[in-house]
C-alpha positions in Angstrom: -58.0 71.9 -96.8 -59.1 75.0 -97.2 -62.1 76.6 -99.3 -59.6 77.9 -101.9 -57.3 75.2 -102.0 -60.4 73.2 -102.6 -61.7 75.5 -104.7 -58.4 74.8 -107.2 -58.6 71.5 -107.2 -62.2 71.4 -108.8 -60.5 74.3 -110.8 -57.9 72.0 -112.1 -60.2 69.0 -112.7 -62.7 70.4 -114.5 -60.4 72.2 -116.5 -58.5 68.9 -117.3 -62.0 66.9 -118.4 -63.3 70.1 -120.4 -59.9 70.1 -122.3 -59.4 66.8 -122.6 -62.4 66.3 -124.8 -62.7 69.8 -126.1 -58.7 70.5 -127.7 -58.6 67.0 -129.9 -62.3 67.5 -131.4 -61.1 71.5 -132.3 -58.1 70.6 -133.8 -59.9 67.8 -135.6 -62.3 70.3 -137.2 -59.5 73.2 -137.9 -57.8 70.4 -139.6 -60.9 69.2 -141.8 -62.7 72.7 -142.2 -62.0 75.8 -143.7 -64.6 77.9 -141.6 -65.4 78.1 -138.1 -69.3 77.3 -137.6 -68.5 73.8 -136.5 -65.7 75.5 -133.8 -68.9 77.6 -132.3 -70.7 74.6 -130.9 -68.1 72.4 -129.1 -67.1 76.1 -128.3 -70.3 76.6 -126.5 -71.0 73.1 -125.1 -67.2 73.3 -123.8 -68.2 76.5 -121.5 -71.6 74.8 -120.6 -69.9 71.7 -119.4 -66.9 73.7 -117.5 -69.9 76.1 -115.8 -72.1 72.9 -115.2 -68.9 71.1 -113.4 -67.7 74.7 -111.6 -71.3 75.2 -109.9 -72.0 72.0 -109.1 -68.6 71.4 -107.0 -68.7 74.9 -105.4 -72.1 74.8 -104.4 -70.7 71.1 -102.6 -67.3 72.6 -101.4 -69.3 76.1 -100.1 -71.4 74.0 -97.4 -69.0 73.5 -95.5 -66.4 75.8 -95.6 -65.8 79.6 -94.8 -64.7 81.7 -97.4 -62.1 83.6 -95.7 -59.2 84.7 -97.1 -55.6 85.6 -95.6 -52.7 87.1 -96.4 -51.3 83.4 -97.0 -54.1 83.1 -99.6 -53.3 86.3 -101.2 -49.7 85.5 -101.6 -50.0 82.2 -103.0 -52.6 83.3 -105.3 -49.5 86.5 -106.4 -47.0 83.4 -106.7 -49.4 81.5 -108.9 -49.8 84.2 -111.1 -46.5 84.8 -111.8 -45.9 81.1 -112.9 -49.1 81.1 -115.1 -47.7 84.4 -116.6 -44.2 82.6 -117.3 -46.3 79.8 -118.9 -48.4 82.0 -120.9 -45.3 84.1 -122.4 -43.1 81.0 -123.1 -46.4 79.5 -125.0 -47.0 82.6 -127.1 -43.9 82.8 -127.6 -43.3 79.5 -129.3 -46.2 80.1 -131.3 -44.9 83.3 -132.8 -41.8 81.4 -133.6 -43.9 78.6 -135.1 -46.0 80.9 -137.5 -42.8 82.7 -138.7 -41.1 80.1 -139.2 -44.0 78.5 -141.5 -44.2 81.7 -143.2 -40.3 82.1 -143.9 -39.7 78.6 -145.2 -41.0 77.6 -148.7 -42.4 74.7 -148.7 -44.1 74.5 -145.1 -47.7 75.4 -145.2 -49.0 78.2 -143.2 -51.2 77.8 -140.3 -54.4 79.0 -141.0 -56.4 81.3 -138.7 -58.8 79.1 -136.5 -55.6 77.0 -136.0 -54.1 79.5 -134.3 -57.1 80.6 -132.8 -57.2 77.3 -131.1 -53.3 77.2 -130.3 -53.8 80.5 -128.3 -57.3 79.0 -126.4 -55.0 75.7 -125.5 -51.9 78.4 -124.5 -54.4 80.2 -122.2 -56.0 77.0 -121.0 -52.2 75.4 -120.0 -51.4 78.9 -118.5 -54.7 78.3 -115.8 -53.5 74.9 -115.4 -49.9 75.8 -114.4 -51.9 78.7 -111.5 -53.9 75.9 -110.3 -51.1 73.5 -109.9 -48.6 76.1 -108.3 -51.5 76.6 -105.9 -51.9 72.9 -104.8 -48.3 73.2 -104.8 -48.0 75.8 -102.8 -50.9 74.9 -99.8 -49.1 71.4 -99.5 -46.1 72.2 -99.1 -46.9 75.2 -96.8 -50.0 73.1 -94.6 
């Protein structure tokens, strides 16, 4: 494997654990709070554990490995991209649908801001995830 292809794997599993404890507990406390102080510090440890888990498995993977990139690299990493930008879109989208939707219908209760906040984070967060799987993808099926 190489160092990138490496390097997406811890990408994608770090990610994963991160969210995976982080997108439950935030929609727990959008759901039971009206403000977002309690959002700041599972905020914060969330970006403290996904640095933590980056370093550490770089700083494994980087021994030894070279770090040199090829045109094969460059256009897997254009390819992934575009799938993460599909991903992103068709999430945002369906969010925007959502929140007009529970505006036009009486009876439906809007989503309040820090929801949404959150919805966007977790659209972002799946867009990275679909890059880093198109990339596995992608050096499989091509090694």
């Amino acid at each position: 494997m190489s160092f990138q292809e490496k390097s997406s794997w811890g990408l994608l599993l770090g990610i994963g654990v991160v969210a995976f404890f982080y997108f439950p507990a935030a929609f727990e406390i959008v759901g039971r709070v009206s403000h977002g102080a309690p959002l700041i510090g599972i905020s914060i440890a969330g970006v403290i554990a996904i640095v933590v888990i980056e370093s550490t498995y770089h700083a494994i993977i980087a021994g030894g490995s070279d770090d040199q990139t090829d045109e094969r690299d460059r256009l897997i990493d254009m390819k992934s991209e575009r799938f993460a930008s599909y991903a992103l879109v068709i999430s945002l989208f369906w969010l925007v649908g959502h929140i007009i939707i529970t505006h036009a219908i009486e009876g439906l209760a809007p989503m309040p801001g820090l929801e949404i906040a959150v919805w966007i984070l977790l659209a972002l967060t799946a867009s990275e995830v679909v890059k880093l799987i198109a990339q596995i993808t992608q050096y499989r099926l091509s090694a």
